[in-house]
C-alpha positions as CSV (number, residue, x, y, z in Angstrom):
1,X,74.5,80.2,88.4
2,X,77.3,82.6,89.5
3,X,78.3,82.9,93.6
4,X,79.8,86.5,94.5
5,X,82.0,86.3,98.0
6,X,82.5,89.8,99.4
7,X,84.1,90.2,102.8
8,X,86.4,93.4,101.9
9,X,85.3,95.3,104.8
10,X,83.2,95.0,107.9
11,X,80.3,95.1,105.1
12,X,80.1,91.5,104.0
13,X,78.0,89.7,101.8
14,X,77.2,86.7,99.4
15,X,74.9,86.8,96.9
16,X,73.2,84.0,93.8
17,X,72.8,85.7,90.0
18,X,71.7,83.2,86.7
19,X,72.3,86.2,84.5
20,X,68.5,87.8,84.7
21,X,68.0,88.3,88.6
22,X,69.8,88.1,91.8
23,X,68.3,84.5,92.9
24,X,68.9,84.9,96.5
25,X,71.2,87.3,98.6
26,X,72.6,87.7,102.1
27,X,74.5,90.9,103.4
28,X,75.5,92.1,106.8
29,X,77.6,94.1,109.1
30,X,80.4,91.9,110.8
31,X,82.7,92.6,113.2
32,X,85.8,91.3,112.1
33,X,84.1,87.9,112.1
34,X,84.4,86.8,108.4
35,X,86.3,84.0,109.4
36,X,84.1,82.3,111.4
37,X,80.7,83.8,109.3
38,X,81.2,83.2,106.0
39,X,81.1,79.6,105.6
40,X,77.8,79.4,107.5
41,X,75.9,81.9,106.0
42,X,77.3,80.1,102.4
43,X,75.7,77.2,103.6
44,X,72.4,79.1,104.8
45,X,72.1,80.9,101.5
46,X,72.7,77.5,99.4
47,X,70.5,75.3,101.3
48,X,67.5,78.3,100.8
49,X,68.0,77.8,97.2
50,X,68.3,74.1,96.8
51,X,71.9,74.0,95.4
52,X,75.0,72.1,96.0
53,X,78.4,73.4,95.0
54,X,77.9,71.2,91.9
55,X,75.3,73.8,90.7
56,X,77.5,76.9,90.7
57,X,79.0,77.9,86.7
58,X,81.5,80.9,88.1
59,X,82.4,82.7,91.4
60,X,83.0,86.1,91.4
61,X,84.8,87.7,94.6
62,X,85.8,91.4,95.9
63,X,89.5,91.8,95.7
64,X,89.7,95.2,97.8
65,X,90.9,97.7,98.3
66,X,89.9,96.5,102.0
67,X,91.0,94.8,105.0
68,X,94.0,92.8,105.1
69,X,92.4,89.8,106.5
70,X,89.0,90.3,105.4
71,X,90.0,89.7,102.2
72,X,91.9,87.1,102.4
73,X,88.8,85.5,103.6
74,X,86.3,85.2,100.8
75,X,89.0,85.6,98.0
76,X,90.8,82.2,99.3
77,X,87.6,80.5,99.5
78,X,86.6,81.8,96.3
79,X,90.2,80.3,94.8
80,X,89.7,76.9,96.7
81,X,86.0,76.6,95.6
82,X,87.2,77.4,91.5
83,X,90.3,75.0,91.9
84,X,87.8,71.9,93.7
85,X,85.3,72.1,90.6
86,X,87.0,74.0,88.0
87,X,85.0,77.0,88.0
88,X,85.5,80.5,86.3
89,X,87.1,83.0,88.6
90,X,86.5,86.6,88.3
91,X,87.7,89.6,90.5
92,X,85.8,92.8,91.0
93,X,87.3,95.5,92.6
94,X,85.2,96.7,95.9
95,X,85.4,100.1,94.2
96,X,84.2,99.1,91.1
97,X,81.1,97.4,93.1
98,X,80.1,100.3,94.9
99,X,80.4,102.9,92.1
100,X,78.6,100.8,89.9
101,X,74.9,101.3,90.6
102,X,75.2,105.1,91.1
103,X,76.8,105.7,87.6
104,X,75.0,106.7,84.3
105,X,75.1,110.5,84.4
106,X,77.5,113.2,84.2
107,X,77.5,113.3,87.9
108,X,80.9,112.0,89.2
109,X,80.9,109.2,91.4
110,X,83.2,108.7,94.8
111,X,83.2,105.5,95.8
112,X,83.9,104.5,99.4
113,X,84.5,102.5,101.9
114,X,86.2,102.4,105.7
115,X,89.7,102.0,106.3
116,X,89.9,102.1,110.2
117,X,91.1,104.6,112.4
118,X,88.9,106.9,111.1
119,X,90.5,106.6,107.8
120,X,88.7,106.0,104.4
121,X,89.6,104.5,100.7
122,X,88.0,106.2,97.9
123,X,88.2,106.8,94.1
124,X,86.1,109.1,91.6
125,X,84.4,107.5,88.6
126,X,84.1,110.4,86.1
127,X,82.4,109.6,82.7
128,X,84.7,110.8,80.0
129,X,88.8,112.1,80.6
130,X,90.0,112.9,84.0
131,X,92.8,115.2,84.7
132,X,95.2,112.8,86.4
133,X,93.6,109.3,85.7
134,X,95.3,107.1,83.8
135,X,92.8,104.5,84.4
136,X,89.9,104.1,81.8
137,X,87.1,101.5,83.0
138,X,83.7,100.0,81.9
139,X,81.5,99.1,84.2
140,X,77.9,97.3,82.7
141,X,78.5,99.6,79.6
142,X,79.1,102.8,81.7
143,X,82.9,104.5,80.5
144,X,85.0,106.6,82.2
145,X,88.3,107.0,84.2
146,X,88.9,106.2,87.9
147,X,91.3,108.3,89.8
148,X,93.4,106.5,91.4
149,X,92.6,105.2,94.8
150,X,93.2,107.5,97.9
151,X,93.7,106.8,101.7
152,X,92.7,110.1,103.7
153,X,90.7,111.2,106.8
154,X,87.7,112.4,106.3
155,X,88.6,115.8,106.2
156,X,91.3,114.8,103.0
157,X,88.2,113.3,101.4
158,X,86.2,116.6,102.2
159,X,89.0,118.8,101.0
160,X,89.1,116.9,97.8
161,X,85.3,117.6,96.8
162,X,85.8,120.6,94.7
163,X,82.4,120.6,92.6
164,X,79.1,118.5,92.7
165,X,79.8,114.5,93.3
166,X,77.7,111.6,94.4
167,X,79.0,110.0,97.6
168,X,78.3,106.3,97.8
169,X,79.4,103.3,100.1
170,X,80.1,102.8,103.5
171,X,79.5,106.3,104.4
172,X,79.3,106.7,108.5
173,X,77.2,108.9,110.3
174,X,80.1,111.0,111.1
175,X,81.3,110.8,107.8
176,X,77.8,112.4,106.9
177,X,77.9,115.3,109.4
178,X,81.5,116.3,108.1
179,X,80.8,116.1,104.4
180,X,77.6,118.2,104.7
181,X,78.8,120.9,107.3
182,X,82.6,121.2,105.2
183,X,81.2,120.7,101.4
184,X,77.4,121.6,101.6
185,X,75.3,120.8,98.4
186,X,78.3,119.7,96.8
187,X,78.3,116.0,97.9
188,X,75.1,114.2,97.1
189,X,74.6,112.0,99.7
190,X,72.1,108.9,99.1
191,X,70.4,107.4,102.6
192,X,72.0,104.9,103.9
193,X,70.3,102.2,102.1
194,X,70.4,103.1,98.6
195,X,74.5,104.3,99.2
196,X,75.7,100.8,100.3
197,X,77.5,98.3,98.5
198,X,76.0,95.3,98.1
199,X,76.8,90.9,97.1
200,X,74.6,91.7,94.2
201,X,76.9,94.2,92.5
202,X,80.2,92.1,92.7
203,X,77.8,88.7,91.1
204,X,76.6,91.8,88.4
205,X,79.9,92.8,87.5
206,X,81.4,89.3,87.6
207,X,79.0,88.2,85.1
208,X,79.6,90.8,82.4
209,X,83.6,89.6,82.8
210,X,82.7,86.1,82.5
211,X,80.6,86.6,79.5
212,X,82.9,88.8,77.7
213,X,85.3,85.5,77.7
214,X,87.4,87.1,80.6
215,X,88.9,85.0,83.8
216,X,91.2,85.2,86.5
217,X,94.0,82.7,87.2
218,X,93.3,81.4,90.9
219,X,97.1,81.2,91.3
220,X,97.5,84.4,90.4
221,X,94.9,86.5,91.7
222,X,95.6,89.1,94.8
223,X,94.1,91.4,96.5
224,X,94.2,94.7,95.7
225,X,96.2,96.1,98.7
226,X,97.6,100.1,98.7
227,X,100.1,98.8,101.6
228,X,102.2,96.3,101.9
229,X,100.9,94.1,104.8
């Protein structure tokens, strides 16, 4: 049984996969509460399932881009939880977890999520080369590159939509109403539930690392931060 801790942004979530099916899962919006939340709802999610710390074989965990100190909250739980009983660590990038279910056709993918102050963090998964990408992923089987990540307003993110994309993540309201009155048809945007990233995606891609004989030093591993904090 693999544990996935994801409190990048202000849309956390936990989530139990054995490999076949997500087991159990628990995500929500906080409000800069992770602290204080995640533990807790750990606990809820375990005690639904019948399973003690004992029972887990890996623990997956976002590693941002995100908030400073929302990611410092799952990802030093996830370290302190591998270190206590020796588990597998694996890192998925939040990016990586949001494109991931929206890939599969030669539709690029711009992955989101909120960066405050009306900010956002975003990357494009294009299958295939990228002009300017000089990072090749693959994600469940899926290859392309990744641009590299970007920090804009909404109206930078707009302005960089010059042909027909798939918008997923934490895409606001008024991030919504900008992209369709400044892009049009251009930016395929999913409803709300089907765009959002979810526990299940980080435990997904954490698996396929762990079973291709990949692992993260708990020492080591950082988040992924594109400013010094």
């Amino acid at each position: 049984m693999l544990l996935s801790l994801d409190t990048a942004t202000r849309h956390s979530g936990i989530a139990l996969y054995d490999g076949q099916q997500i087991v159990a899962e628990l995500n929500w919006h906080s409000v800069d509460a992770q602290t204080t939340e995640l533990l807790p709802r750990l606990e809820q999610l375990m005690t639904w399932r019948g399973l003690q710390p004992a029972d887990l074989e890996a623990i997956a965990v976002s590693l941002g881009p995100g908030s400073f100190t929302g990611l410092r909250v799952a990802i030093s739980l996830a370290k302190g939880m591998a270190l206590a009983h020796g588990l597998p660590l694996l890192g998925v990038p939040t990016l990586d977890a949001t494109a991931y279910p929206h890939l599969g056709d030669d539709v690029p993918v711009c992955a989101v999520v909120q960066a405050g102050r009306g900010r956002v963090l975003w990357s494009i998964y294009q299958p295939g080369p990228t002009p300017g990408s000089n990072s090749e992923v693959d994600l469940g089987g899926w290859r392309g590159q990744r641009t590299p990540t970007a920090l804009t307003d909404g109206d930078g993110l707009a302005a960089a939509i010059d042909r027909r994309i798939r918008l997923a993540g934490e895409l606001a309201p008024e991030l919504r109403v900008l992209l369709t009155n400044q892009v049009g048809d251009l930016a395929v945007l999913p409803g709300p539930a089907v765009a959002i990233r979810r526990a299940g995606y980080v435990a997904e891609l954490g698996w396929l690392r762990w079973q291709a004989g990949q692992a993260d030093d708990p020492a080591a591993l950082s988040p992924i931060y594109l400013r010094e904090p």
